[in-house]
Structures are given as structure tokens and as C-alpha cells.
N, C-alpha and C positions, 0 to 999 in steps of 0.2 A: 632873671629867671630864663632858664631855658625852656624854648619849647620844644617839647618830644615831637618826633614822628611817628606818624602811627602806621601804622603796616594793615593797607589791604591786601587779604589773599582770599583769593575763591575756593570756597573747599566744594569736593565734592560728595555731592549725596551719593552714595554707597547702599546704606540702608534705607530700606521703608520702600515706599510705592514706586519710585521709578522704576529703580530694578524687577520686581516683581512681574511687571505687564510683560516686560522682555521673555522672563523665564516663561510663562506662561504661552505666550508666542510659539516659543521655541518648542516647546514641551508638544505643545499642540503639531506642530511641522513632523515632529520626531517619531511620537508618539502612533501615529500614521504608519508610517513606514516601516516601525518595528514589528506591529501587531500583525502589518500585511505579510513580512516577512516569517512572522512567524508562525502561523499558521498555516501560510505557502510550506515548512518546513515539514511542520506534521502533516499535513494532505499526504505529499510527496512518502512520507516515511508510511502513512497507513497504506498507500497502493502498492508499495513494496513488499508489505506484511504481506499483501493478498495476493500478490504476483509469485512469492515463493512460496506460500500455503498451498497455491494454485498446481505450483509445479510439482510440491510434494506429494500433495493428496493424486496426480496423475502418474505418477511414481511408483509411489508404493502399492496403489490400485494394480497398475500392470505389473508389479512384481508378484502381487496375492495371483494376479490369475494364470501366470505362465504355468504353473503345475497342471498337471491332468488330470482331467477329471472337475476344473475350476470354471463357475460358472459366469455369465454376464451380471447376476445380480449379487453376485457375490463382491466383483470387484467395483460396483458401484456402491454399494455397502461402505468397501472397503474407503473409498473416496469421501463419501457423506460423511464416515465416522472423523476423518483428518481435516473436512473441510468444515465440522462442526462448532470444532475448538475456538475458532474465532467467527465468524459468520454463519449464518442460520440458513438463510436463503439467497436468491438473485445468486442462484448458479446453475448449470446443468453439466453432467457428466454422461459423457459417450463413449461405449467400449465398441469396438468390432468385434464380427462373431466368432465365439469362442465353439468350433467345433473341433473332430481329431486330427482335421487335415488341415486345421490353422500355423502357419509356421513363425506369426508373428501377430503379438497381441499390441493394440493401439489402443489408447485412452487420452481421451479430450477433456479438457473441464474449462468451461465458458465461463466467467463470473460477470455481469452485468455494472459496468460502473455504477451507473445512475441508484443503483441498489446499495451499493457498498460504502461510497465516497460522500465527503460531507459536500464540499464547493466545487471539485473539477466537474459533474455533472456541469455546472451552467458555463463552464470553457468549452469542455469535451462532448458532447451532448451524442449518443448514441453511441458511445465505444463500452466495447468489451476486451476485457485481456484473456488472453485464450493461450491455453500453457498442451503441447504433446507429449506422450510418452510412449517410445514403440520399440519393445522389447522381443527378441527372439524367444520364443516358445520350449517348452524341456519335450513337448510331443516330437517325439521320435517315428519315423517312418520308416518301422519293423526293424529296427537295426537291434531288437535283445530275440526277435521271431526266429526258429529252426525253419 
């Protein structure tokens, strides 16, 4: 009779618990840095919301009031109604005086981070994004007067 050889071979575990603790590790390392990243993502994308709401609502403010006869609370009206649409509060809006000898109308809108933003407050801690608009005037001096 012959005797056989028998063949050791190491197999390896693949399935079941070794692997497992790995992934897990892993997951845990990864998992980390995607969530900070993502959320880092939308911060950055909500301040931008409010950075051009910002710029718009001082925009189209100084466009309401270049006409004659347009008042200062008209063109913060104007501002509040644009600045509404997304945010309530933690802003303020500043017009220069709108009288007949004004030759150019200015409009400020301040928005308060710490008001607006969910995490940059505890980065950025006292900032505010502050947007101008300063538009030449349709008040004429006397140029339709005999």
C-alpha cells in the first residue's frame, strides 16, 4: 500500500469576525472626516445664501428709493421684505438721507453671524457680513425748471 500525502494548506479567514473589527475601525476613522466635511460643506453654502440675500435685499432697497419723492422707510421696508424670505432676524439695514439734494442713495444691511450660522459662530465669533449698495439718484437739479 501506498501511503498518501496529505497536503497542509492554510486557508484564510475571509469571513466572520476578523474582518469585521477592521471594517469597523475603518468606518469609525472615515466616518469622522466625512461628516466634518460635510457639514463644513453646507455651513460654507448657507453663509453664501445670506451673503447674496444680503447683497440683494441692499440692491434692490437702493433701487426702490432712487425715485423722488422715496422715502427712508420705504427702502428699508424694501430690504426687510427680501431679507425675510430666508432669515427673520440678526440684521440691520441702513439708508442715507434720502432728501432732494441727495445725489446718491446708500444702503447697508449688516446680518449678524452668530444669528444666522449654525457652527462658524464658535470659529468666527463676532463677525458680521456687511454687503453696500450706492446707486446714483434720478433727483435732478432743476434740469426739466424754466
Amino acid at each position: 500500500m501506498k501511503r498518501q500525502r496529505r497536503r497542509i494548506t492554510k486557508r484564510r479567514i475571509t469571513k466572520g469576525g476578523a474582518r469585521l473589527g477592521a471594517a469597523a475601525v475603518e468606518f469609525a476613522i472615515v466616518a469622522n472626516i466625512f461628516l466634518v466635511m460635510t457639514f463644513t460643506c453646507m455651513e460654507f453654502a448657507r453663509m453664501n445664501m445670506v451673503r447674496n440675500l444680503a447683497q440683494d435685499a441692499a440692491y434692490f432697497a437702493a433701487r426702490h428709493s432712487i425715485v423722488p419723492g422715496a422715502t427712508t422707510d420705504e427702502a428699508i421696508a424694501e430690504a426687510d421684505r427680501i431679507m425675510s424670505s430666508m432669515i427673520t432676524n440678526g440684521y440691520t439695514v441702513t439708508v442715507s438721507d434720502l432728501d432732494d439734494e441727495a445725489t446718491h442713495v446708500s444702503v447697508t444691511v449688516q446680518v449678524d453671524l452668530a444669528q444666522v450660522a449654525f457652527f462658524a459662530p464658535f470659529f468666527l465669533p463676532d463677525t458680521t457680513i456687511e454687503t453696500v449698495a450706492r446707486i446714483r439718484t434720478e433727483r435732478y437739479d432743476g434740469f426739466y425748471q424754466q
